[in-house]
MARVO-213127 format. One record per atom (N, C-alpha, C): atom name; x, y, z. Coordinates in nm, 2 decimals, always signed. Example, Ala and Ser with C-alpha at 12.3 -4.5 7.8 and 13.67 -1.06 7.14 Angstrom:
BEGIN
atomo: N | u: +1.32 | v: -0.57 | w: +0.78
atomo: CA | u: +1.23 | v: -0.45 | w: +0.78
atomo: C | u: +1.32 | v: -0.33 | w: +0.78
atomo: N | u: +1.28 | v: -0.22 | w: +0.71
atomo: CA | u: +1.37 | v: -0.11 | w: +0.71
atomo: C | u: +1.29 | v: +0.00 | w: +0.79
END
This chain:
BEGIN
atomo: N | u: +11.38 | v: +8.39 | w: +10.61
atomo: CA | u: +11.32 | v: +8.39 | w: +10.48
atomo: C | u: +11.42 | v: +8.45 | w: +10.38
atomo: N | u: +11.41 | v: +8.39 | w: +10.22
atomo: CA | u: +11.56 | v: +8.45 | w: +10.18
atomo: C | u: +11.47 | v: +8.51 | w: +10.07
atomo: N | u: +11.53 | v: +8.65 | w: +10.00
atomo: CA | u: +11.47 | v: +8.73 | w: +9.93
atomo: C | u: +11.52 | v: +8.65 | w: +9.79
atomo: N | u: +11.36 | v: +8.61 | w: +9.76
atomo: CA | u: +11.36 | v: +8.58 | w: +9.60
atomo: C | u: +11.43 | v: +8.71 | w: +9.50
atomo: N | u: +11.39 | v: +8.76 | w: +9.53
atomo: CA | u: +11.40 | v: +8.91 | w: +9.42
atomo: C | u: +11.55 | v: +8.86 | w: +9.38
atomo: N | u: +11.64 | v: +8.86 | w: +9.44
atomo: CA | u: +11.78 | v: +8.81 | w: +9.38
atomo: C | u: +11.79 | v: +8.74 | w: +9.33
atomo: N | u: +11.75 | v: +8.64 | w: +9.29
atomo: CA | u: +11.74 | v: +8.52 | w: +9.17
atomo: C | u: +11.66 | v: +8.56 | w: +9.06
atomo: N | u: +11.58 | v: +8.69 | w: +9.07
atomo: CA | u: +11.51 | v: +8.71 | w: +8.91
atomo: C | u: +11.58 | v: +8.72 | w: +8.85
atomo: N | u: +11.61 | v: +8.79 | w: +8.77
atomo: CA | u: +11.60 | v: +8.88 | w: +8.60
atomo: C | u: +11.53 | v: +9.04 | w: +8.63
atomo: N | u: +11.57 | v: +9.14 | w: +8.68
atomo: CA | u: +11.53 | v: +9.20 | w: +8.67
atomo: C | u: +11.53 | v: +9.36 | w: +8.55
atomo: N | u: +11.42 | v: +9.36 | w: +8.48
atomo: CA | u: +11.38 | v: +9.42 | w: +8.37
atomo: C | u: +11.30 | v: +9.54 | w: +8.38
atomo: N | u: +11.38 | v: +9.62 | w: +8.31
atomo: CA | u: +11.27 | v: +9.78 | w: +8.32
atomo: C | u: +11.21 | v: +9.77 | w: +8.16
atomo: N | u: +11.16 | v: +9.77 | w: +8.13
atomo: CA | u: +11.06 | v: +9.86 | w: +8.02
atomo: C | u: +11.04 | v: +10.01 | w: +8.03
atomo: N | u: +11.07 | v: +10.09 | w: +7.91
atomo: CA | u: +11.08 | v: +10.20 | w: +7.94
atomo: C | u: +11.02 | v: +10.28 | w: +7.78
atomo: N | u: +10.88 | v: +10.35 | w: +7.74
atomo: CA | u: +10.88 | v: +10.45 | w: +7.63
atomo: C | u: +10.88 | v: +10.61 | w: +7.72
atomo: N | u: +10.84 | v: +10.68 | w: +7.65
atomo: CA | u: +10.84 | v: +10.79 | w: +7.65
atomo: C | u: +10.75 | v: +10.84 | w: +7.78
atomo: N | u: +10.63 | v: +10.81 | w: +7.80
atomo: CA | u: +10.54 | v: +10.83 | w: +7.89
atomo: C | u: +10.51 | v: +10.76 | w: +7.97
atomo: N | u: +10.56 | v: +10.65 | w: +7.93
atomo: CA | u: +10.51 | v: +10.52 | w: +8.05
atomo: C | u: +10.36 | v: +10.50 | w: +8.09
atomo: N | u: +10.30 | v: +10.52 | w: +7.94
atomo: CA | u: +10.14 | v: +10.54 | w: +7.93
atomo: C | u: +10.08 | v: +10.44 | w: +7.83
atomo: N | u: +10.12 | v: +10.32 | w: +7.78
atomo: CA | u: +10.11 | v: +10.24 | w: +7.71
atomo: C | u: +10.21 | v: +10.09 | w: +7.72
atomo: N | u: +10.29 | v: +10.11 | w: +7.57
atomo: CA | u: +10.39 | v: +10.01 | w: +7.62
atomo: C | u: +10.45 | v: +10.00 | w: +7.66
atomo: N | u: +10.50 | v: +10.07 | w: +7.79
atomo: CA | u: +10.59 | v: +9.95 | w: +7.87
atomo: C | u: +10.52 | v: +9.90 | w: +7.98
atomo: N | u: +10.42 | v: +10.00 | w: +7.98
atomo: CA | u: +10.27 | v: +9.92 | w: +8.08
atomo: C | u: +10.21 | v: +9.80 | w: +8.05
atomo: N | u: +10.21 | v: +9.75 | w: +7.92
atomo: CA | u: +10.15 | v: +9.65 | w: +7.89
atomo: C | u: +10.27 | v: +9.55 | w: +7.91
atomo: N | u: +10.40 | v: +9.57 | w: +7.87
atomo: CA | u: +10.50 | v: +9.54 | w: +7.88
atomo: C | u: +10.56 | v: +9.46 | w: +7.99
atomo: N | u: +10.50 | v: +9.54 | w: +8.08
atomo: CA | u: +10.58 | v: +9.50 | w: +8.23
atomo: C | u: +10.45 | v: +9.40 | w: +8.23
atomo: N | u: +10.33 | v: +9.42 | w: +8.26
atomo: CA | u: +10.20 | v: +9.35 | w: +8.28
atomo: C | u: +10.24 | v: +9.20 | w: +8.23
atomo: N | u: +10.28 | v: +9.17 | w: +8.09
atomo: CA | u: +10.33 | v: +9.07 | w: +8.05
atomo: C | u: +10.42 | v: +9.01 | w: +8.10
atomo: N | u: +10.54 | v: +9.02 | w: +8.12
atomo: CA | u: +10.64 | v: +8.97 | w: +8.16
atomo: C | u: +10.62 | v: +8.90 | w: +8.29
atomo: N | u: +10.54 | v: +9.01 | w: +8.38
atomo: CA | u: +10.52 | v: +8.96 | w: +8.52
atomo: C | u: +10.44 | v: +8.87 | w: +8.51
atomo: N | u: +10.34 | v: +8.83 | w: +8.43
atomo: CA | u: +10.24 | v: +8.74 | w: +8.46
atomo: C | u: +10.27 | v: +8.59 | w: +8.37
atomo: N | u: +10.35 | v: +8.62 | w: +8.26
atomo: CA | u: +10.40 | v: +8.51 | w: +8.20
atomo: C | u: +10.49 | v: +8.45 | w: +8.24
atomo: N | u: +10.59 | v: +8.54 | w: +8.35
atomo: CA | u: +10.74 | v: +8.45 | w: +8.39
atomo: C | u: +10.77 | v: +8.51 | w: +8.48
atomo: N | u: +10.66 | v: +8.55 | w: +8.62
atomo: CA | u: +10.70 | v: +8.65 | w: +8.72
atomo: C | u: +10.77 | v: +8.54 | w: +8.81
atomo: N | u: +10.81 | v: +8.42 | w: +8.80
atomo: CA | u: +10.88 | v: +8.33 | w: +8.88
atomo: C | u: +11.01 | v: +8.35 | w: +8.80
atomo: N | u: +11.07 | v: +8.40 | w: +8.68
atomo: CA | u: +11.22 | v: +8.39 | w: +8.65
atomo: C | u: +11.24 | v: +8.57 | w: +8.66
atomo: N | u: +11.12 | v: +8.65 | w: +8.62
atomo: CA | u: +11.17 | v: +8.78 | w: +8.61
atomo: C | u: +11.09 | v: +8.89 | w: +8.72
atomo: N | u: +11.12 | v: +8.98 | w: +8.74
atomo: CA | u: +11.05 | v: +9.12 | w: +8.79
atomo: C | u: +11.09 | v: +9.24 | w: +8.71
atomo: N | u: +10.98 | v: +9.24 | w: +8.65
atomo: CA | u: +10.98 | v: +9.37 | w: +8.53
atomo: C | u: +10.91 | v: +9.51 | w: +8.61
atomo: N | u: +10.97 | v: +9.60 | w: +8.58
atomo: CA | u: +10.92 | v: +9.74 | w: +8.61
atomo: C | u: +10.92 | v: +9.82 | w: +8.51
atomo: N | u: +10.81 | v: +9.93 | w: +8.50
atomo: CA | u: +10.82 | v: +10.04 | w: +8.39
atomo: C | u: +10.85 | v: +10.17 | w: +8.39
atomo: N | u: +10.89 | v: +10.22 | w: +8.30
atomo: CA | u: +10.86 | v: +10.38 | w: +8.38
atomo: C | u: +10.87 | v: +10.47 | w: +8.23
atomo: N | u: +10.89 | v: +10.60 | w: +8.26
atomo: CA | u: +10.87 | v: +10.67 | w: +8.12
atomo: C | u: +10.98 | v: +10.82 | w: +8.15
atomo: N | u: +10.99 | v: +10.93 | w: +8.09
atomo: CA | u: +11.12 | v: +10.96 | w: +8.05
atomo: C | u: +11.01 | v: +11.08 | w: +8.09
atomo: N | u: +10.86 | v: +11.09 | w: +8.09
atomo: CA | u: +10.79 | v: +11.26 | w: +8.09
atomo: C | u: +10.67 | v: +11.12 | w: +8.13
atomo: N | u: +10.65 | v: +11.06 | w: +8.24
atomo: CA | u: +10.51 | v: +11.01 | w: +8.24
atomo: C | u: +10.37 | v: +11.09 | w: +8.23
atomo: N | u: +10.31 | v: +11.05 | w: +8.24
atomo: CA | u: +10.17 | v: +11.07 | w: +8.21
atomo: C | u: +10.04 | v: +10.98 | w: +8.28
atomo: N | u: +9.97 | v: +10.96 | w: +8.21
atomo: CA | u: +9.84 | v: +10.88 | w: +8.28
atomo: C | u: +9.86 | v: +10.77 | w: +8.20
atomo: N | u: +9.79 | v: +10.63 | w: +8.24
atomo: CA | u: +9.82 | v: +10.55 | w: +8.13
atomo: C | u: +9.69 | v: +10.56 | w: +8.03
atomo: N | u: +9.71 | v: +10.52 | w: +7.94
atomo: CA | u: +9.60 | v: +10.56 | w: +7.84
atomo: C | u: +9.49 | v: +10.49 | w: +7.85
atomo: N | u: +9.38 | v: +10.53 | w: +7.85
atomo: CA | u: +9.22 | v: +10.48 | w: +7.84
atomo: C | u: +9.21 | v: +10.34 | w: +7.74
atomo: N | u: +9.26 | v: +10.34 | w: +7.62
atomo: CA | u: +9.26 | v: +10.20 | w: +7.54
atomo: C | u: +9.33 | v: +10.16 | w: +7.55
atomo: N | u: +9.44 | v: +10.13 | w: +7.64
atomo: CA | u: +9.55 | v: +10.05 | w: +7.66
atomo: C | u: +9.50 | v: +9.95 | w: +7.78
atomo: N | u: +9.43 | v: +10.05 | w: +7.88
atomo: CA | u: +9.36 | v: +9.95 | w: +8.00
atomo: C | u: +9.22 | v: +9.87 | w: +7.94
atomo: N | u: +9.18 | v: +9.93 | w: +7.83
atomo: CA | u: +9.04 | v: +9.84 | w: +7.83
atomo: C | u: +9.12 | v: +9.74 | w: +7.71
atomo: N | u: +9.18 | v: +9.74 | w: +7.67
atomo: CA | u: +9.29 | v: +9.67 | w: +7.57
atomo: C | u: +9.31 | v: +9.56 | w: +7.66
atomo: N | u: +9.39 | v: +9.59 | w: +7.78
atomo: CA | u: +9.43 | v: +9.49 | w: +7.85
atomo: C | u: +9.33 | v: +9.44 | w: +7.91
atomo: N | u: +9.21 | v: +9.48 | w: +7.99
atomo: CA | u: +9.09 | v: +9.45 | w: +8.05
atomo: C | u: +9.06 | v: +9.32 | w: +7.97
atomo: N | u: +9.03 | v: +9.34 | w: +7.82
atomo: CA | u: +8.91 | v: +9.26 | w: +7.71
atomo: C | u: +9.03 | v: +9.12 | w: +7.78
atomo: N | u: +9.14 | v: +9.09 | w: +7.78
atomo: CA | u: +9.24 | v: +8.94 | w: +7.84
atomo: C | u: +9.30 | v: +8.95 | w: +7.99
atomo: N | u: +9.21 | v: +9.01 | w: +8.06
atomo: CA | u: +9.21 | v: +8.97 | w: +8.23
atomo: C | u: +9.28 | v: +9.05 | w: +8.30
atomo: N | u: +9.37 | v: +9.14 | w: +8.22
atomo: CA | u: +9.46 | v: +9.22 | w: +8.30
atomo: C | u: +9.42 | v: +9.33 | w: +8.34
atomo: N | u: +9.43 | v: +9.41 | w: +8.48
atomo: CA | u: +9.36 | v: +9.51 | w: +8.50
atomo: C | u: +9.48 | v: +9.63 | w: +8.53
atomo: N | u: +9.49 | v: +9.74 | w: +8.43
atomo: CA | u: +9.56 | v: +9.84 | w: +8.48
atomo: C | u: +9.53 | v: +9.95 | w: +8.53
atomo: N | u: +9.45 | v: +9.94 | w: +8.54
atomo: CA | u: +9.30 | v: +10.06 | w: +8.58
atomo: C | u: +9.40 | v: +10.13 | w: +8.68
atomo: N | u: +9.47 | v: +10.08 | w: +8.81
atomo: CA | u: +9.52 | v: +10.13 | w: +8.88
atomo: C | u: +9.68 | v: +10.17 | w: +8.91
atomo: N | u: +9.70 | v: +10.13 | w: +8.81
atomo: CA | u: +9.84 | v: +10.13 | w: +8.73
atomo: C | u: +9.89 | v: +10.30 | w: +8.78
atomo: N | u: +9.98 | v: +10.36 | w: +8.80
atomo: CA | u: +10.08 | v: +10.46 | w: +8.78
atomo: C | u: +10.16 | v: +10.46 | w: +8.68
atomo: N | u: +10.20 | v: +10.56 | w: +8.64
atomo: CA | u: +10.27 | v: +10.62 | w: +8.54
atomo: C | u: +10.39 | v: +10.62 | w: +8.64
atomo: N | u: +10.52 | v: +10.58 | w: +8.59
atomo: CA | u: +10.65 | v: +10.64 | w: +8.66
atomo: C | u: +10.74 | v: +10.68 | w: +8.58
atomo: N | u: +10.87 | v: +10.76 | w: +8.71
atomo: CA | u: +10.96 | v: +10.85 | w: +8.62
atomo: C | u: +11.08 | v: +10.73 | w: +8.62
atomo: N | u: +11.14 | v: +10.73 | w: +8.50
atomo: CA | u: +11.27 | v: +10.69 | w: +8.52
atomo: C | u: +11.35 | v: +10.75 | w: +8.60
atomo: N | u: +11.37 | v: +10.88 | w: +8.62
atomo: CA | u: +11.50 | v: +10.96 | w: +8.70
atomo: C | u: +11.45 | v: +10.91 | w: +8.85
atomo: N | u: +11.32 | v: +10.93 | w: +8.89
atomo: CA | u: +11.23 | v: +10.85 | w: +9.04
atomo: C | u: +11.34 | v: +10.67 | w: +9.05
atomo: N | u: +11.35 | v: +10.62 | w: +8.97
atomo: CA | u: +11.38 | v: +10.47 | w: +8.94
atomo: C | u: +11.54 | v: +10.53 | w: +8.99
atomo: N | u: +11.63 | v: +10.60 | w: +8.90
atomo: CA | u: +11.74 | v: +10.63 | w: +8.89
atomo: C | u: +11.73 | v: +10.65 | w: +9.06
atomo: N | u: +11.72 | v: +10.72 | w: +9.11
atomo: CA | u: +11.71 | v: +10.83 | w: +9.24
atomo: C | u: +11.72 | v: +10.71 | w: +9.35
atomo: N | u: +11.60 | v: +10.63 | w: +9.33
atomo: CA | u: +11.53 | v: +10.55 | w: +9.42
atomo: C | u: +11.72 | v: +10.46 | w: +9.41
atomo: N | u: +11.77 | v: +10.43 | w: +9.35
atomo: CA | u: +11.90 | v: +10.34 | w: +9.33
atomo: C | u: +11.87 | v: +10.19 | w: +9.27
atomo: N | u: +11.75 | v: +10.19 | w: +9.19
atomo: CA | u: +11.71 | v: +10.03 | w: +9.14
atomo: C | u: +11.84 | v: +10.02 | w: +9.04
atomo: N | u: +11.85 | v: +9.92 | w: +9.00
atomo: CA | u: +11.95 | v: +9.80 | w: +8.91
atomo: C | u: +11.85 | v: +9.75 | w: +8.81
atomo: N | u: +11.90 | v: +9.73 | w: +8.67
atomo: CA | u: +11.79 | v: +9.63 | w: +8.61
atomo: C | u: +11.94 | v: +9.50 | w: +8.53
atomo: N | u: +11.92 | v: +9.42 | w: +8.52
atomo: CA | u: +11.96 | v: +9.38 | w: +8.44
atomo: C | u: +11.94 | v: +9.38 | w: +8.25
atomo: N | u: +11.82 | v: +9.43 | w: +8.21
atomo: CA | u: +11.79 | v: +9.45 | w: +8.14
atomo: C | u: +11.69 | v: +9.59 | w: +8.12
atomo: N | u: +11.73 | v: +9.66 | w: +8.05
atomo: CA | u: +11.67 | v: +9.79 | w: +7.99
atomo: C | u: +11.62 | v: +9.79 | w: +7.87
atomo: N | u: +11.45 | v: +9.73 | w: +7.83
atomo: CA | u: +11.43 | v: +9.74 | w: +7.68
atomo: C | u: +11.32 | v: +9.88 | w: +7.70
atomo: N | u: +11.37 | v: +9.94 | w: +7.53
atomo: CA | u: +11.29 | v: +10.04 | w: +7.54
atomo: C | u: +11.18 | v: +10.01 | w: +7.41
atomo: N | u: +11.11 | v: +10.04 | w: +7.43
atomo: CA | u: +10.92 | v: +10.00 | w: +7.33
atomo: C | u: +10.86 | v: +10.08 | w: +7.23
atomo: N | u: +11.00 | v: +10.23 | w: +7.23
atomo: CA | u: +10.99 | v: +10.29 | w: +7.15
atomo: C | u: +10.96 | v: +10.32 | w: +7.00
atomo: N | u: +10.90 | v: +10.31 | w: +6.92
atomo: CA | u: +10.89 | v: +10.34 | w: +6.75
atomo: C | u: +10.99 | v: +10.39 | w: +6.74
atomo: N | u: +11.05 | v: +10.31 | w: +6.63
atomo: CA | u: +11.22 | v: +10.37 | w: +6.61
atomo: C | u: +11.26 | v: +10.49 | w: +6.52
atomo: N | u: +11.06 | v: +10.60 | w: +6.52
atomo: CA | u: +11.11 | v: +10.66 | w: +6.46
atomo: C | u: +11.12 | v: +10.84 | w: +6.57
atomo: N | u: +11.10 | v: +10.76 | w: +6.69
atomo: CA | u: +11.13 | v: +10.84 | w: +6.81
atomo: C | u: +11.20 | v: +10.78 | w: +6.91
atomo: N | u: +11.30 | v: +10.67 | w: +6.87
atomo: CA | u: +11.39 | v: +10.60 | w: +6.95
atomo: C | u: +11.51 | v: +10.74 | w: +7.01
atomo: N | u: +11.53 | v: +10.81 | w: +6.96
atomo: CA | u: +11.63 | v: +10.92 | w: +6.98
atomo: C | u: +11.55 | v: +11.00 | w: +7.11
atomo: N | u: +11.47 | v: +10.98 | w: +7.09
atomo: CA | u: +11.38 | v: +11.05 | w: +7.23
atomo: C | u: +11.32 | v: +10.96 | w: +7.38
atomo: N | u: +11.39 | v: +10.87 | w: +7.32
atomo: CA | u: +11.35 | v: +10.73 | w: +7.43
atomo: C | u: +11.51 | v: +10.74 | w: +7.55
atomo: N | u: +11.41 | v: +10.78 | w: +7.64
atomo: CA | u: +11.56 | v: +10.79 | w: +7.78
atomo: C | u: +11.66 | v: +10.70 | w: +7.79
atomo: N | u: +11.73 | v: +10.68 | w: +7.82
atomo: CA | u: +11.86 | v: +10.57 | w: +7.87
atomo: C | u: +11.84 | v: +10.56 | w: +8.05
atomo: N | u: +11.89 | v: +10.47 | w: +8.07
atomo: CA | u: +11.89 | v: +10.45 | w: +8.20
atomo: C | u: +12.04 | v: +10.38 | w: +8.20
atomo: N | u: +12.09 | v: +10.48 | w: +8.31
atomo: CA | u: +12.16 | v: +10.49 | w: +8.33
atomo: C | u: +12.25 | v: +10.33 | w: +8.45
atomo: N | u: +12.38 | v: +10.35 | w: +8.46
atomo: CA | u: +12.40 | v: +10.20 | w: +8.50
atomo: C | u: +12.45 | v: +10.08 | w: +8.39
atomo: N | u: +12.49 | v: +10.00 | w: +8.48
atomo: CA | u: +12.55 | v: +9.85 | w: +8.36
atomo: C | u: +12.45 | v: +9.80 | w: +8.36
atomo: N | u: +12.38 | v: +9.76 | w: +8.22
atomo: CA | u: +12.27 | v: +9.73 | w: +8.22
atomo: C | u: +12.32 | v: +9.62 | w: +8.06
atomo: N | u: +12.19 | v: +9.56 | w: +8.01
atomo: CA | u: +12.17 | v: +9.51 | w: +7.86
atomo: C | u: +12.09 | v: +9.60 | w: +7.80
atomo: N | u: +12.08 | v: +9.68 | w: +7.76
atomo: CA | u: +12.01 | v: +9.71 | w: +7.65
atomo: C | u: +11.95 | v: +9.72 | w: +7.50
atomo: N | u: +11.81 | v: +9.68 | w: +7.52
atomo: CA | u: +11.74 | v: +9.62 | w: +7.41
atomo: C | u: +11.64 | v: +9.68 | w: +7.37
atomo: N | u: +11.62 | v: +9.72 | w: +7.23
atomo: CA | u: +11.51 | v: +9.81 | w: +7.14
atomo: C | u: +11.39 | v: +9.72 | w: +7.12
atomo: N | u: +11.27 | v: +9.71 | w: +7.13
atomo: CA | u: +11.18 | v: +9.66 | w: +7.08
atomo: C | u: +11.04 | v: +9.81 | w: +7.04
atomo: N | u: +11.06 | v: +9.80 | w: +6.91
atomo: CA | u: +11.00 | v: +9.91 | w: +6.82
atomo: C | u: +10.84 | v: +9.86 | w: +6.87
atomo: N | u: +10.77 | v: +9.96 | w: +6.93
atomo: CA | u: +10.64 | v: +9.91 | w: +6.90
atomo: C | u: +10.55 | v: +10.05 | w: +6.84
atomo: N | u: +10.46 | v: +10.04 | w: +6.82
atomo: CA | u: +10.39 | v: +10.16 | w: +6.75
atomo: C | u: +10.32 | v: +10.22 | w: +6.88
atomo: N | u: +10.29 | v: +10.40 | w: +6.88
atomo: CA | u: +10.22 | v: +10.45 | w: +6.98
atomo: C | u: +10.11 | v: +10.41 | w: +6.98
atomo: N | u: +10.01 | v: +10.35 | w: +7.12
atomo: CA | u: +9.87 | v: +10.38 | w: +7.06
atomo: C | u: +9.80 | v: +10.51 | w: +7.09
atomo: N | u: +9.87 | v: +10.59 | w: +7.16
atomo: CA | u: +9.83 | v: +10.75 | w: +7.13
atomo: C | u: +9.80 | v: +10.78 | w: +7.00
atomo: N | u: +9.90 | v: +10.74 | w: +6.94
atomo: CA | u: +9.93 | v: +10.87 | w: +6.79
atomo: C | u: +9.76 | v: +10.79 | w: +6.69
atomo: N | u: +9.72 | v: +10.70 | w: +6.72
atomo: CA | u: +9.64 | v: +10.59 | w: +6.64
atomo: C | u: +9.57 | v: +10.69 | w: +6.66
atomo: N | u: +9.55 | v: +10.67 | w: +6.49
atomo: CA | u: +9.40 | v: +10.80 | w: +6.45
atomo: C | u: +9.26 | v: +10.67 | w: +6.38
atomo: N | u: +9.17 | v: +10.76 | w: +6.40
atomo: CA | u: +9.02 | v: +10.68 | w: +6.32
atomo: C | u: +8.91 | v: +10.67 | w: +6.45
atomo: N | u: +8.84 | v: +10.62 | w: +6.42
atomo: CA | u: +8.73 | v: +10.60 | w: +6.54
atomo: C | u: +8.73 | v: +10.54 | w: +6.65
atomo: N | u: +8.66 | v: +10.53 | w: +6.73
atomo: CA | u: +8.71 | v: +10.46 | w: +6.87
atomo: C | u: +8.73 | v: +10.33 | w: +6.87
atomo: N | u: +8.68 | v: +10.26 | w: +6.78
atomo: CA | u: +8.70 | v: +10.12 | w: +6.77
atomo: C | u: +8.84 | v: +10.11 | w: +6.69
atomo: N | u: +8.82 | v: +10.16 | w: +6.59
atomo: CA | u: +8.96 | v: +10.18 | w: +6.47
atomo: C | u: +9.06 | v: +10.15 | w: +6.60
atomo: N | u: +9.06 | v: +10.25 | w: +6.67
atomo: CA | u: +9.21 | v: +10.28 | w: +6.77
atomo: C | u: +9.17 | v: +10.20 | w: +6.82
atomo: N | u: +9.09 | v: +10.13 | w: +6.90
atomo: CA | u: +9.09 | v: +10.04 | w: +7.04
atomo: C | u: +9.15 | v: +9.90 | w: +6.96
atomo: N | u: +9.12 | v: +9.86 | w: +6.81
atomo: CA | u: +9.15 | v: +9.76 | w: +6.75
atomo: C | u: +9.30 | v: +9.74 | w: +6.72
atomo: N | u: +9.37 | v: +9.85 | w: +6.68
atomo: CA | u: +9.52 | v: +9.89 | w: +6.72
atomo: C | u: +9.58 | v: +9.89 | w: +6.78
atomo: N | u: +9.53 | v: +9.93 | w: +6.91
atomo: CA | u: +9.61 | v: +9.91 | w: +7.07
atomo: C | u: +9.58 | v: +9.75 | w: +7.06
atomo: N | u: +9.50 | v: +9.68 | w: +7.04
atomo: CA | u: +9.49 | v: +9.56 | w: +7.07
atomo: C | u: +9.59 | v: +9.44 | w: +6.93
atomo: N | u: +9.66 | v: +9.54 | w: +6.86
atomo: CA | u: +9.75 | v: +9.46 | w: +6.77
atomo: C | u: +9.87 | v: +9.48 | w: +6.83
atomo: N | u: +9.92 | v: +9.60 | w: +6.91
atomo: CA | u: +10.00 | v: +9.63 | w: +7.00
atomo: C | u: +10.04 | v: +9.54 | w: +7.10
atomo: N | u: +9.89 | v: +9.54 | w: +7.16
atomo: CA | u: +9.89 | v: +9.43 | w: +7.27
atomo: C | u: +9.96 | v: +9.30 | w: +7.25
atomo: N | u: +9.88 | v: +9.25 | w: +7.13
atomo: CA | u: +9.90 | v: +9.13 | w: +7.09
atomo: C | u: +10.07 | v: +9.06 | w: +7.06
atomo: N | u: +10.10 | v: +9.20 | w: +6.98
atomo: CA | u: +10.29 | v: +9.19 | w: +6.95
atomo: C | u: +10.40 | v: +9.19 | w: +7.05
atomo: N | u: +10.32 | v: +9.27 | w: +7.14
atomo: CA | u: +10.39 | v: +9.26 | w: +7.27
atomo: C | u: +10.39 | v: +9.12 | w: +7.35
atomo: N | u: +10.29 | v: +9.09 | w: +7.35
atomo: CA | u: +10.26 | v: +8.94 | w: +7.40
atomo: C | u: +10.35 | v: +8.87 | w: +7.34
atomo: N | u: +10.37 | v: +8.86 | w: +7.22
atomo: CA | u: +10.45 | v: +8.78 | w: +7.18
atomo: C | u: +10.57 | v: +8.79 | w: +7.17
atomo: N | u: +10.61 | v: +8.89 | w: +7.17
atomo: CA | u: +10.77 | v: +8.93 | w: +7.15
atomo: C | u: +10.78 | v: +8.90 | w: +7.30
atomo: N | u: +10.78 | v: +8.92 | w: +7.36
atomo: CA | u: +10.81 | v: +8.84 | w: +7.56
atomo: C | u: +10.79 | v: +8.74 | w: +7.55
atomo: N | u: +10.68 | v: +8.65 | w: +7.52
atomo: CA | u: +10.65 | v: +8.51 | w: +7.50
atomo: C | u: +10.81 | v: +8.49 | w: +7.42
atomo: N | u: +10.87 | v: +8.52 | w: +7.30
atomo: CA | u: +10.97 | v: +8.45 | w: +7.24
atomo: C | u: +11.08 | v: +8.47 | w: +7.31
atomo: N | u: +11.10 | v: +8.63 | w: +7.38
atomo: CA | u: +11.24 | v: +8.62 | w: +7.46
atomo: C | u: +11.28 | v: +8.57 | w: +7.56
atomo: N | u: +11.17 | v: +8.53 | w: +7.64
atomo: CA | u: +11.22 | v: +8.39 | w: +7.74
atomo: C | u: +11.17 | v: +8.31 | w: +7.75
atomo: N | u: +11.15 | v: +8.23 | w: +7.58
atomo: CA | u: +11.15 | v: +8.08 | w: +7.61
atomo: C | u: +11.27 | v: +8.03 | w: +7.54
atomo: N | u: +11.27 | v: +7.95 | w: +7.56
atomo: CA | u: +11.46 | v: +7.84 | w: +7.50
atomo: C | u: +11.44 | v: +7.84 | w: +7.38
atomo: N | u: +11.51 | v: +7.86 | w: +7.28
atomo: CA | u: +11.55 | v: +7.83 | w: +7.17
atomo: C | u: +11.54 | v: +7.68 | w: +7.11
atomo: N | u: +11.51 | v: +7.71 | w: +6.97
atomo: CA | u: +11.45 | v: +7.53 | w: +6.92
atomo: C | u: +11.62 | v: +7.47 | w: +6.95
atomo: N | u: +11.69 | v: +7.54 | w: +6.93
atomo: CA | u: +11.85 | v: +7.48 | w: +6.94
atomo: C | u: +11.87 | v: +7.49 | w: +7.09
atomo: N | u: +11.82 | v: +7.48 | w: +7.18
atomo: CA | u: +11.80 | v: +7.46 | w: +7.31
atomo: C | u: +11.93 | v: +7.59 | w: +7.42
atomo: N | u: +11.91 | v: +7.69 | w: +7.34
atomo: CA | u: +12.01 | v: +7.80 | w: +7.39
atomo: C | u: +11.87 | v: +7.92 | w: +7.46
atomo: N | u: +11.96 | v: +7.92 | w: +7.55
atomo: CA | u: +11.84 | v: +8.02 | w: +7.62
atomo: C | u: +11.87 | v: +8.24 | w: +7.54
atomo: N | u: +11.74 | v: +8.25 | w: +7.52
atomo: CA | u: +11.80 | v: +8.31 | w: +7.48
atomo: C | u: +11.79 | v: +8.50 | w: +7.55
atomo: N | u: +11.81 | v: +8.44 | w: +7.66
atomo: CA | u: +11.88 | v: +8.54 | w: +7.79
atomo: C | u: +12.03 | v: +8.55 | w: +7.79
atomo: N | u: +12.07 | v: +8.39 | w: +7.74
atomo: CA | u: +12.25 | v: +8.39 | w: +7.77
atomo: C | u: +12.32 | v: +8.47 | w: +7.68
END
């Protein structure tokens, strides 16, 4: 039996806590293109993943409920490889967003905390769910082919 894993694309997603987006992050990738990629997440100071991030993802079938929080340095240690390193950080704490270490690609995709989201429970749960939504799509656009038929992996 020959190990698929070597023909993915293998992708870390990485913010700060590894308690939101890159949770939702990895969730996506894997379930939209888990036959070209294997995405993993982790965070720089994890944490728990956050309460509106899983019922965020819950309300469109995905369950994180059981999800872990992981460390990047654990990822480092363990000796993973990614091909790709994007971090999900708000670029106005991108300076606080870890590196991962290794030859890697690395790629910034700004998303907003849904921690920091202030207002009422719905207010914030409606926010994580615009989060969600951006996220969705920005992966949906990064690996599919280009109208000029260029992949735009290459």
């Amino acid at each position: 039996m020959t190990d698929q894993r070597t023909e993915k694309v293998r992708v870390l997603f990485i913010c700060v806590h590894n308690s939101g987006r890159s949770q939702m992050a990895e969730s996506f990738l894997n379930a939209l293109a888990g036959d070209r990629f294997e995405a993993e997440s982790a965070g720089f100071d994890p944490t728990r993943i956050y309460p509106l991030v899983i019922k965020a993802m819950h309300e469109i079938g995905m369950d994180l409920s059981k999800n872990q929080a992981r460390s990047v340095f654990k990822l480092y240690q363990e000796g993973k490889l990614f091909d790709y390193v994007i971090t999900v950080c708000e670029e106005s704490s991108e300076d606080q967003c870890p590196m991962f270490p290794g030859v890697t690609r690395r790629l910034n995709w700004p998303f907003d905390n849904p921690e920091a989201f202030q207002g009422s429970h719905e207010e914030k749960l409606n926010q994580v769910k615009r989060v969600r939504d951006e996220i969705r799509a920005r992966i949906e656009k990064w690996f599919q082919p280009s109208d000029r038929g260029e992949d735009l992996l290459g």
